[in-house]
C-alpha positions as CSV (number, residue, x, y, z in Angstrom):
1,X,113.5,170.3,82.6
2,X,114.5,172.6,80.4
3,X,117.7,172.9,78.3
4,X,119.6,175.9,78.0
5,X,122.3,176.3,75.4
6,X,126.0,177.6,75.0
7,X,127.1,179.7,72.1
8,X,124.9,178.7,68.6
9,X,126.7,178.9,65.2
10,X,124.9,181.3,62.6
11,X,121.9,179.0,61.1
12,X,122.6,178.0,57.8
13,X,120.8,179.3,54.8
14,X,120.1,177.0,51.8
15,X,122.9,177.2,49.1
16,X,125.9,177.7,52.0
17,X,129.3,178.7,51.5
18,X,130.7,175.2,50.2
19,X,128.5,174.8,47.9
20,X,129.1,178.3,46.5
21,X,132.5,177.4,46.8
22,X,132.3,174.2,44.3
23,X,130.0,175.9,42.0
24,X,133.0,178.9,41.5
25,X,135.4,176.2,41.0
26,X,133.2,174.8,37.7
27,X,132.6,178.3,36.9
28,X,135.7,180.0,36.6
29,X,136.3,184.1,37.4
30,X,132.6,184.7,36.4
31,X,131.9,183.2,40.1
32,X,134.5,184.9,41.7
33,X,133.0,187.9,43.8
34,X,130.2,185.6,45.2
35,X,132.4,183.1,46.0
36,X,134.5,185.9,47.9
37,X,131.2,187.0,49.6
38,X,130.3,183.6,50.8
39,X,133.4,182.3,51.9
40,X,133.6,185.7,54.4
41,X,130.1,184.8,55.7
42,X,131.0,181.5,56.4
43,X,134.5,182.5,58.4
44,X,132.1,184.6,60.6
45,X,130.4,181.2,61.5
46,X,131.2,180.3,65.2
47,X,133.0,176.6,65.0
48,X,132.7,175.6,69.0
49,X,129.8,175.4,71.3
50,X,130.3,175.5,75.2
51,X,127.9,172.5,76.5
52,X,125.2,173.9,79.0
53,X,123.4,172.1,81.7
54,X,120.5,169.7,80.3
55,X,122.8,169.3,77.0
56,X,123.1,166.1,74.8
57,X,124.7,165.1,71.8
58,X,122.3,164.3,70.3
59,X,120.4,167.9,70.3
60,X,123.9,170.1,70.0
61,X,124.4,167.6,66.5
62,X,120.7,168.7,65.8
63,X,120.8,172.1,66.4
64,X,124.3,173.0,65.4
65,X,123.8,170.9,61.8
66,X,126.6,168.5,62.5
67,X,127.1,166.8,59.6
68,X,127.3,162.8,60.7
69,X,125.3,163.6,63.6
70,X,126.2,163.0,67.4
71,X,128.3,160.4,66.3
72,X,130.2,162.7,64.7
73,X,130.1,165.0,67.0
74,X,131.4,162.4,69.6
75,X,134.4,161.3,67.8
76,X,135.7,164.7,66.9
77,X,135.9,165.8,70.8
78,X,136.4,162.6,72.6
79,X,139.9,163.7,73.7
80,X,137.3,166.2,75.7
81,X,134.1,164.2,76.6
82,X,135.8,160.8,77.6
83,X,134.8,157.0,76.8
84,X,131.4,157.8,77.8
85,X,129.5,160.3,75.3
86,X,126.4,160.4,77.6
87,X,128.5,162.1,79.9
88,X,129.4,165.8,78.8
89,X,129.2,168.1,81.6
90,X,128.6,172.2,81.2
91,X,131.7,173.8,80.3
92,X,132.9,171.8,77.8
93,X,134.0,173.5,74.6
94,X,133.2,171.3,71.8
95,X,134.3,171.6,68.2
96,X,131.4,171.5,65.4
97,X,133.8,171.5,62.1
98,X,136.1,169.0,62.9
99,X,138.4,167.1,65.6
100,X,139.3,168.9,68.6
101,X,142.9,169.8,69.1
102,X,143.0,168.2,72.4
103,X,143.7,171.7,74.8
104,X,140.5,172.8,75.2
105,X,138.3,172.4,78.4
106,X,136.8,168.7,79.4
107,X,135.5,166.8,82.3
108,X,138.3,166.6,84.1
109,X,139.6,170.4,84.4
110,X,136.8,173.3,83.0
111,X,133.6,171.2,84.2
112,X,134.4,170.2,87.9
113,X,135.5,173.2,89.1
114,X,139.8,173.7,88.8
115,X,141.9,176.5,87.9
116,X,140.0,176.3,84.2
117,X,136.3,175.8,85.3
118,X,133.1,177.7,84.4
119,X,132.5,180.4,86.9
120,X,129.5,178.6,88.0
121,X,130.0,175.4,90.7
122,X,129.2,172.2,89.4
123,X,128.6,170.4,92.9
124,X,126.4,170.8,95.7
125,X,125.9,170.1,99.1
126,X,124.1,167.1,99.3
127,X,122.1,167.9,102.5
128,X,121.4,171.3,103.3
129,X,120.2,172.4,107.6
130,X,123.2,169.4,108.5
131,X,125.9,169.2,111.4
132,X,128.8,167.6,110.3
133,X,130.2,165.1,112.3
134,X,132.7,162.8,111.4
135,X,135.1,163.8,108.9
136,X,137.3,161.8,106.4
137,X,140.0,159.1,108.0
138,X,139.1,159.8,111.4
139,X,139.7,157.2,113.7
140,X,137.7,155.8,116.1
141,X,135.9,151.9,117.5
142,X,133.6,152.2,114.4
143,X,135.8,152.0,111.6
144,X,138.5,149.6,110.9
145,X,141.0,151.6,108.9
146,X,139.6,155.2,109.7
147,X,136.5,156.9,108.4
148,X,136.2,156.6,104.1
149,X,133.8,159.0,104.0
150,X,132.3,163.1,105.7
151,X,128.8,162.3,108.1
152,X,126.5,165.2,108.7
153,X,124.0,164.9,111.3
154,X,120.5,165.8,109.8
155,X,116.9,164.3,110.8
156,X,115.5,161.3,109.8
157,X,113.5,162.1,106.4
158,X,115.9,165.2,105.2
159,X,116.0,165.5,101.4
160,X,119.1,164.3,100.0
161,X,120.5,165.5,96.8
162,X,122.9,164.6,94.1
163,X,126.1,166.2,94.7
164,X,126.5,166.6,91.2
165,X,125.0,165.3,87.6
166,X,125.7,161.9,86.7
167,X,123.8,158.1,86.3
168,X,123.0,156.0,89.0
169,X,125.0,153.2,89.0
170,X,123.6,151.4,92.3
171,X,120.6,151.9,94.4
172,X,119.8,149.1,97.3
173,X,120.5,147.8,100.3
174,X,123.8,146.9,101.8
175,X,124.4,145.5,105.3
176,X,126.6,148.1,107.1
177,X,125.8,151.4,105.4
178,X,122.2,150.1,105.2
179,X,120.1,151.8,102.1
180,X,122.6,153.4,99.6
181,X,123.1,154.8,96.6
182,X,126.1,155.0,94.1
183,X,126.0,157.8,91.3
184,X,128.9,158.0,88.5
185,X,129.9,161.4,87.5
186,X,131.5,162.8,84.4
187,X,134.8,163.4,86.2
188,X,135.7,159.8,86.6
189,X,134.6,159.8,90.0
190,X,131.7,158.1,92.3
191,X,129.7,159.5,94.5
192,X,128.1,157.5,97.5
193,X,125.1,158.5,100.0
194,X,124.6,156.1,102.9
195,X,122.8,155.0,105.8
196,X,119.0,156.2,104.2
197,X,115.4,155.9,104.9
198,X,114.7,155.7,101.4
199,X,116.0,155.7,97.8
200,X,113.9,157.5,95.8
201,X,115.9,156.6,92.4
202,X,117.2,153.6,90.4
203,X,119.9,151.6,88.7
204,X,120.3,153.5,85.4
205,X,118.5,156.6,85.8
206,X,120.4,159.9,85.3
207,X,119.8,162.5,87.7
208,X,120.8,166.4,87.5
209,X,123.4,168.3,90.0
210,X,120.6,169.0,93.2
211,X,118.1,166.7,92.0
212,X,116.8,164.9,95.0
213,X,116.9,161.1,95.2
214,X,116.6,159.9,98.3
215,X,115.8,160.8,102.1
216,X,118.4,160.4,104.8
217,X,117.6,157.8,107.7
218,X,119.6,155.7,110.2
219,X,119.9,152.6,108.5
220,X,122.7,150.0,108.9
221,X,125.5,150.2,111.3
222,X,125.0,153.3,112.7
223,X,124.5,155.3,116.2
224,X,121.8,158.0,115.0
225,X,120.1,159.5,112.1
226,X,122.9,161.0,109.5
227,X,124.1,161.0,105.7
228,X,127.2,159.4,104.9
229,X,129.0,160.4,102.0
230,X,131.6,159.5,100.0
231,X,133.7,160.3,96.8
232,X,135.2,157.1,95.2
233,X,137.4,156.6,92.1
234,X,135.6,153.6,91.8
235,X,132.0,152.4,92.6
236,X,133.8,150.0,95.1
237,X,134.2,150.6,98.4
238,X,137.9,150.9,99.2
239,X,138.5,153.5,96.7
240,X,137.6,156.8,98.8
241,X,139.1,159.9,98.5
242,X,138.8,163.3,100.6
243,X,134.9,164.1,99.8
244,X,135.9,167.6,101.3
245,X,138.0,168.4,99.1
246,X,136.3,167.0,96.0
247,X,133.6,169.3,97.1
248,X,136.1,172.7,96.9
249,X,137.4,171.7,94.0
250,X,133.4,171.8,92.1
251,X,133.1,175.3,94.5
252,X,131.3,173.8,97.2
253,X,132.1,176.2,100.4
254,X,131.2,173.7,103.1
């Protein structure tokens, strides 16, 4: 897959503008137009870089010259990235010189689609050709305390997609919604795809927004082919929330 990149600093050329900075200081005025020079070039540097889809740490640190590395990297913008540093997300404006001040854009505003997001959507559908069906709380014989989740009536076999990126967290069987599949995103929030004919993904693996990963079915308790799908604030079930509008608010029209 390949990796495409936000904004790039200016490379570095050997002798940069610190060191001609030190070497003025030993000097004296001798130094002084050089270090003048230098110290202009290096304001012209750019000191953020917006995270693009297929980023890591690790290569931003490597490309941008991080000093410290992703590490680095990590602890000067974790007011923006989170606890979890494998989980930046495009649209994220990092800083490369030093801690972040704490308003830019992170995971839970600029990258999933709010009033500060990246033009782009950051969700998909996660069947495409589908009838919906039943929608969130809706009440009915087949659910105890309403519906947790949106079904959408699609054929046995239909590719199923990752409604956004993230890392699997769960892939397997469970008695009532029959083969699943749990996927943690960088929002805090879980998506969950039920009811399949097969999972074609496991525990751990990290999968792109509109990778596919599994085939719908009309496993468990259910009363024809569909995909169930939920948005949970934990991996739990219990912990749904409207999957509708989760989807808006990434700028997915459904």
């Amino acid at each position: 897959m390949s990796s495409p990149h936000g904004r790039h600093r200016a490379a570095r050329r050997p002798g940069s503008a610190r060191k001609l900075a030190t070497r003025a200081s030993a000097a004296g005025a001798t130094l002084a137009l050089p270090v003048i020079g230098a110290s202009t070039a290096f304001a012209e540097e750019d000191t953020t870089y917006t995270v693009s889809s297929g980023d890591t740490l690790s290569v931003i640190a490597a490309e941008q010259e991080v000093d410290g590395g992703w590490k680095t990297l990590y602890e000067n913008n974790r007011s923006v990235i989170g606890e979890d540093p494998n989980l930046i997300a495009p649209g994220m404006e990092l800083s490369l010189d030093g801690p972040a001040d704490g308003t830019g854009t992170n995971a839970d505003n600029a990258s999933y689609g709010t009033a500060t997001a990246a033009a782009e959507p950051t969700a998909v559908m996660p069947v495409d050709g589908s009838t919906p069906t039943a929608g969130y709380e809706a009440s009915g014989a087949n659910w105890q305390n309403g519906h947790t989740g949106q079904d959408w009536s699609v054929p046995v076999g239909t590719t199923v997609k990752a409604a956004a990126k993230g890392t699997v967290v769960e892939a397997g069987w469970d008695d009532s919604f029959g083969y699943q599949i749990v996927i943690r995103h960088g929002d805090g929030d879980y998506t969950h795809y039920a009811h399949l004919s097969q999972t074609d993904v496991s525990t751990g693996d990290a999968v792109g927004m509109g990778d596919r990963i599994a085939q719908s079915g009309a496993t468990g308790n259910v009363t024809g082919p569909h995909l169930h799908f939920e948005v949970r604030t934990t991996p739990e079930y219990g912990s749904a929330k409207d999957p509708i509008t989760w989807l808006a608010n990434h700028g997915v029209t459904t």
